[in-house]
N, C-alpha and C positions, 0 to 999 in steps of 0.2 A: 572444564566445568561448564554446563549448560543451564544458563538461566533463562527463564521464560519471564515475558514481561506480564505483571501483575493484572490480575482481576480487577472491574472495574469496581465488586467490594472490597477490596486488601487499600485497607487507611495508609495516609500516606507514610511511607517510611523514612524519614531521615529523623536525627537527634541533633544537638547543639553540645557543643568542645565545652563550653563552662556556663551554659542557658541563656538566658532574655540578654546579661549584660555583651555578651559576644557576641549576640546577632546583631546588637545597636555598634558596636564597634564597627562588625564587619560591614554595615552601611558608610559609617563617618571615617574610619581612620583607613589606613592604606596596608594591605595583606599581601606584598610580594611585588613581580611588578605585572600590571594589566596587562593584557593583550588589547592596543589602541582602536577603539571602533572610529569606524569613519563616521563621519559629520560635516555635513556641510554644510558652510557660513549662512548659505539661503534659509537654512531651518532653525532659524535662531530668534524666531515669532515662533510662541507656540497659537495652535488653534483655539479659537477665542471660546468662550463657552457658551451654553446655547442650553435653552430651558428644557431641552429630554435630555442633553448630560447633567443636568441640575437635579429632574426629578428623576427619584428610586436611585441615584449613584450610590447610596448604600447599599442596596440589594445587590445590585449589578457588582460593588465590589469586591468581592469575594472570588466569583467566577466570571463573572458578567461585561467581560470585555466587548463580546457579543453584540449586548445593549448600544455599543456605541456604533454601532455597523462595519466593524472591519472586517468580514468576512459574506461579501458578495459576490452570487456568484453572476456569471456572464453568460449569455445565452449566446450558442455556435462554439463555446470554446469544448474541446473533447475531455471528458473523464474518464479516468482513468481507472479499474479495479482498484481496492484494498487489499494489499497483500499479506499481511502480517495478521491475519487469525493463525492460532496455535505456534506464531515462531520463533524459533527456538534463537534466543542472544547467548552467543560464545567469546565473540570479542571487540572490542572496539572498531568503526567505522563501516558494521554492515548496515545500520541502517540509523540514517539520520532524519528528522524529522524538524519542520517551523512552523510557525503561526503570528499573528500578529496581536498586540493587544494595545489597550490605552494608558499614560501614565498620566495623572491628575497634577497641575500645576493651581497656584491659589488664581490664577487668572486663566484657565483652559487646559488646553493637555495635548501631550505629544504622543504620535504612534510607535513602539516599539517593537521593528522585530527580532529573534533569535532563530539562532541553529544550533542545535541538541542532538547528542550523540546518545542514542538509544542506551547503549550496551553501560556507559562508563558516568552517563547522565552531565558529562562537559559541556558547558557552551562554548562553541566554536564561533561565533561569529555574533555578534548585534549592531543593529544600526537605527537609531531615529529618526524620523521624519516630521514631516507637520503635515501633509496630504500622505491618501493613499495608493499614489500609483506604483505601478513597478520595479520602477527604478531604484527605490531604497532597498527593496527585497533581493533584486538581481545585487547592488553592490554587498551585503551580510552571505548571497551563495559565491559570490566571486572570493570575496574574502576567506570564506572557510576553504570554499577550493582550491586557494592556496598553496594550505599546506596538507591535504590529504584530499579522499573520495569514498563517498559508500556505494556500498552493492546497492543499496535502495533509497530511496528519497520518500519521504512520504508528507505529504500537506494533508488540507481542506480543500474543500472546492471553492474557495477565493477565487476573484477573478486576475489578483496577483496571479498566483501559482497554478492556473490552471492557461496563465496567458501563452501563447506561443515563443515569446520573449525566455520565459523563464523556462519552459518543459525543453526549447529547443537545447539551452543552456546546458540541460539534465541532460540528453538524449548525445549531445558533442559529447560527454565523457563517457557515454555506455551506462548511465546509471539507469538503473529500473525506474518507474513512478509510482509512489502506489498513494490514491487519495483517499480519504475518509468517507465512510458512508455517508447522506443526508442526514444530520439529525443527529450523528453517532461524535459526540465531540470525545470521549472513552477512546476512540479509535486513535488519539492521539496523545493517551494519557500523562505520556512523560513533558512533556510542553505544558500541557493545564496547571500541571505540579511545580511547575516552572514559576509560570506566574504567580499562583499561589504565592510561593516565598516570595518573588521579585518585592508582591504587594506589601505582606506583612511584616517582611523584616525590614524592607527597605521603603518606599514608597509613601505606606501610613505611619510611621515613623518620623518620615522630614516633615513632611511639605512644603514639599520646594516650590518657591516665590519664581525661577527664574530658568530657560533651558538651560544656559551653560550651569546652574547649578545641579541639575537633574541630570546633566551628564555626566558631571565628578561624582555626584552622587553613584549610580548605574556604574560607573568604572572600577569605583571601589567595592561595592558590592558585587557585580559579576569576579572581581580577582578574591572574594572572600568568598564567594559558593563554590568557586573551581579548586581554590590553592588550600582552603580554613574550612570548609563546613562539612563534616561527618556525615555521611549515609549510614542509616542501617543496612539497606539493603545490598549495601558496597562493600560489606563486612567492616563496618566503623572505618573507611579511607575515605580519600577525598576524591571526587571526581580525577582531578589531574593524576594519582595515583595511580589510578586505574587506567584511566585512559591510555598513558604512556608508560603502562608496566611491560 
């Protein structure tokens, strides 16, 4: 079966198992068992807050991880083509894709990245940070690489993922690069979708006082979007369904 990934006007498609009270579950209570993200004790300050994450943090909530500058790019580092106009998803692990965004604490906030599995919409891999160097992103690709490899990787032009650190990383397994146009955050649709929920079902939900609270948090919600939450688009299955069918 050949599914192509969605137009940037096709709304976003998933449903909820029993509505609003199962999403607030699948934040607080425990849906199987997590896959354990790394965290490290150094990141256990989150970053303090600072008056441009104070003003518009509404507007910017929604989509606007942006707003907080984790997506800078680096001048000398190489870009790489966008591969993925018109193509075609048949099955898990051709092409996986990350980005990073902000989670809000009631004292500052911590960076969160993931790895998403195009085809089956799984996250494979997340890790927090409290700065944004490379390091937290290299340990969420090591981790997904683990346990599988896609034909293609796909970011932004972060100077994460455009550093030589991470593409060389890519390039040891044979995997293709392919980056997002300037400007074109669509190019990365299934991750924006991501955080979406990350946000609304889990995130503005708590308001977590404390990192190690926003990590059980994040733990139990990532095992409730992969094991518990319904896609449309997945023909009503669950990520992990799909992914390890």
């Amino acid at each position: 079966m050949h599914r192509a990934w969605p137009s940037p006007h096709e709304p976003a498609a998933s449903v909820y198992a029993v509505g609003v009270a199962t999403v607030q579950l699948g934040c607080r209570g425990s849906h199987g068992e997590p896959t354990e993200p790394v965290f490290d004790a150094s990141d256990r300050r989150a970053v303090p807050a600072h008056p441009q994450s104070q003003a518009g943090s509404t507007a910017d909530a929604a989509d606007g991880h942006r707003g907080f500058g984790t997506s800078r790019k680096s001048p000398g580092h190489t870009i790489y083509p966008y591969l993925l106009d018109g193509f075609k998803l048949t099955a898990a692990n051709q092409v996986w894709s990350t980005d990073i965004t902000y989670c809000p604490l009631r004292q500052g906030f911590m960076y969160l990245v993931a790895i998403i599995d195009w085809y089956s919409r799984y996250v494979l891999s997340w890790v927090l940070s409290n700065t944004l160097d490379t390091g937290f992103c290299l340990t969420a690709l090591d981790q997904a690489l683990a346990h599988a490899q896609p034909a293609i990787f796909n970011t932004d032009q972060g100077s994460q993922f455009t550093s030589q650190d991470f593409t060389a990383r890519l390039q040891a397994h044979q995997i293709r690069i392919s980056m997002d146009g300037k400007g074109r955050a669509l190019d990365n649709v299934f991750v924006e979708r991501l955080w979406r929920s990350v946000k609304y079902e889990c995130l503005y939900l708590r308001d977590f006082d404390t990192v190690p609270e926003l990590r059980q948090g994040l733990t139990e919600y990532f095992t409730f979007y992969n094991h518990q939450r319904l896609h449309q688009a997945l023909g009503y299955r669950t990520p992990h369904a799909v992914h390890f069918a």
